[in-house]
C-alpha positions in Angstrom: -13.3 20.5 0.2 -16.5 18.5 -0.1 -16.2 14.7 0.1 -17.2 14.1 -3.7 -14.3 16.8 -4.4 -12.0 14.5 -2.7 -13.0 11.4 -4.0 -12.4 12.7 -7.8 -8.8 14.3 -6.2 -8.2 10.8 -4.4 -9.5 8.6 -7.3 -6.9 9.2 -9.8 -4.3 8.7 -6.9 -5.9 5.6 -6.1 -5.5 3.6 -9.3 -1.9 5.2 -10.1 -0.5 3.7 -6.4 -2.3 0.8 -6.5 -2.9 0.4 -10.1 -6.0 0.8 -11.7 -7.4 -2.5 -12.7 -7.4 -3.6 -8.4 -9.2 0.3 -8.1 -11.7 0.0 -10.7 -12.6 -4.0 -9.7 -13.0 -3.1 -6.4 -15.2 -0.1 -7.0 -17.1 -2.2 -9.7 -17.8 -5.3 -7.1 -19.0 -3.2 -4.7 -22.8 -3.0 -3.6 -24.5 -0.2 -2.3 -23.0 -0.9 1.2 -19.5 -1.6 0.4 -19.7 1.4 -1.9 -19.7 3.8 1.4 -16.0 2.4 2.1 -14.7 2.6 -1.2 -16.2 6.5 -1.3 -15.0 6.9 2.2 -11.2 5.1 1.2 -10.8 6.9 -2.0 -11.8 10.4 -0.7 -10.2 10.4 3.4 -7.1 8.0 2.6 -6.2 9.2 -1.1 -8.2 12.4 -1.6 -7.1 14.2 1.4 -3.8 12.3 3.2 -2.4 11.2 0.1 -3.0 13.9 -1.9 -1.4 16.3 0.3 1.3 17.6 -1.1 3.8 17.9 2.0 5.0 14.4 1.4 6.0 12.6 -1.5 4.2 9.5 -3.2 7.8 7.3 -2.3 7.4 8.6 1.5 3.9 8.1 2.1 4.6 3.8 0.6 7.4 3.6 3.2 5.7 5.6 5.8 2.4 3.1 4.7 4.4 0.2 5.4 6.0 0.8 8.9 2.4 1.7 9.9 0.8 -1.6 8.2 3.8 -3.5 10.2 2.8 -2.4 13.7 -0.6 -3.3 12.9 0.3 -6.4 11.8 -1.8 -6.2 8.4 -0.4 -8.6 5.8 -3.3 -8.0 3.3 -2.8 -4.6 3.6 0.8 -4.6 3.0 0.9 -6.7 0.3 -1.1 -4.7 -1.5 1.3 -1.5 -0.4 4.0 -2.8 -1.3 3.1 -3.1 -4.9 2.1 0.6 -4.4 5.6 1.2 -3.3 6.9 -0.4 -6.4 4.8 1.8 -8.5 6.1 4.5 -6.6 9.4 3.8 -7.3 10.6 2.1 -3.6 13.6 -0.1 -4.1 13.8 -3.5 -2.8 16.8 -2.4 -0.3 14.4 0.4 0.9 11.4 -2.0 1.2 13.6 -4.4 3.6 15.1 -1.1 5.4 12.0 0.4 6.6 10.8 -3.1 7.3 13.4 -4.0 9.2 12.9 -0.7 11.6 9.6 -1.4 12.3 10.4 -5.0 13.1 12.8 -3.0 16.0 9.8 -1.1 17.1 7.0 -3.3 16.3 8.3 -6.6 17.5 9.9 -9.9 15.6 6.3 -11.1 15.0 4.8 -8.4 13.1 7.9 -7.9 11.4 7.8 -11.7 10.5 4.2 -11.1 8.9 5.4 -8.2 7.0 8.6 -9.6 5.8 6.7 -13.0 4.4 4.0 -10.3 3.0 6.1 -7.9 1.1 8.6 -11.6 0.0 5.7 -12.8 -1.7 4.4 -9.6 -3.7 8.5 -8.9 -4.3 8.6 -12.5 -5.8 5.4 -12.2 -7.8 6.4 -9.1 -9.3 9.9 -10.0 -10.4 11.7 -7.7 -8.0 13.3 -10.6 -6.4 15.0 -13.3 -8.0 13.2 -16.7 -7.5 15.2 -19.3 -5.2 16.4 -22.2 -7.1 17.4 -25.6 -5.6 20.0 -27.8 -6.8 
């Protein structure tokens, strides 16, 4: 499959996982440069790995966030953790695969990802705010 074949396979993946208005903004604000990694992105990592269809959108967001744990990539998991929402992860599942990969990965990274993935839960309503009183 060419790489502009899997760039319009990955592209609709893309903005479905990580919703289409943080897709099309960052294709939009990219330069010529920048423009080779969101070709590159959207055809390797959604094109071909995610749109294999051996594993499920829900297996690849979990798998996606033990990986993004051990490499201790907050950004990254933020932003994959919303995917996992979208994909249709529940909370419990979010903390369970988080919570292996802080066994395997070490109490630091697992401290970045848990703080990563609290926030995006929080902003997206999936956790109940903590109130004081």
């Amino acid at each position: 499959m060419s790489d502009q074949s899997l760039y319009e396979k990955g592209l609709p993946i893309r903005r479905a996982v990580l919703g289409a208005e943080y897709v099309d903004a960052s294709i939009a604000r990219a330069d010529d440069f920048m423009m080779a990694f969101q070709r590159a992105t959207t055809s390797w990592a959604w094109g071909w790995a995610w749109g294999d269809p051996t594993l499920d959108r829900r297996t690849r967001s979990l798998v996606n966030l033990a990986m993004l744990t051990a490499l201790n990539r907050a950004p990254e998991i933020k932003l994959h953790v919303k995917g996992a929402l979208n994909n249709g992860v529940t909370v419990e599942e979010i903390k369970s695969v988080l919570l292996h990969a802080t066994a395997y990965c070490g109490i630091p990274a697992g401290l970045d990802a848990f703080k990563a993935a609290h926030e995006v839960l929080l902003k997206e309503g999936a956790l109940p705010a903590k109130t004081t009183g």
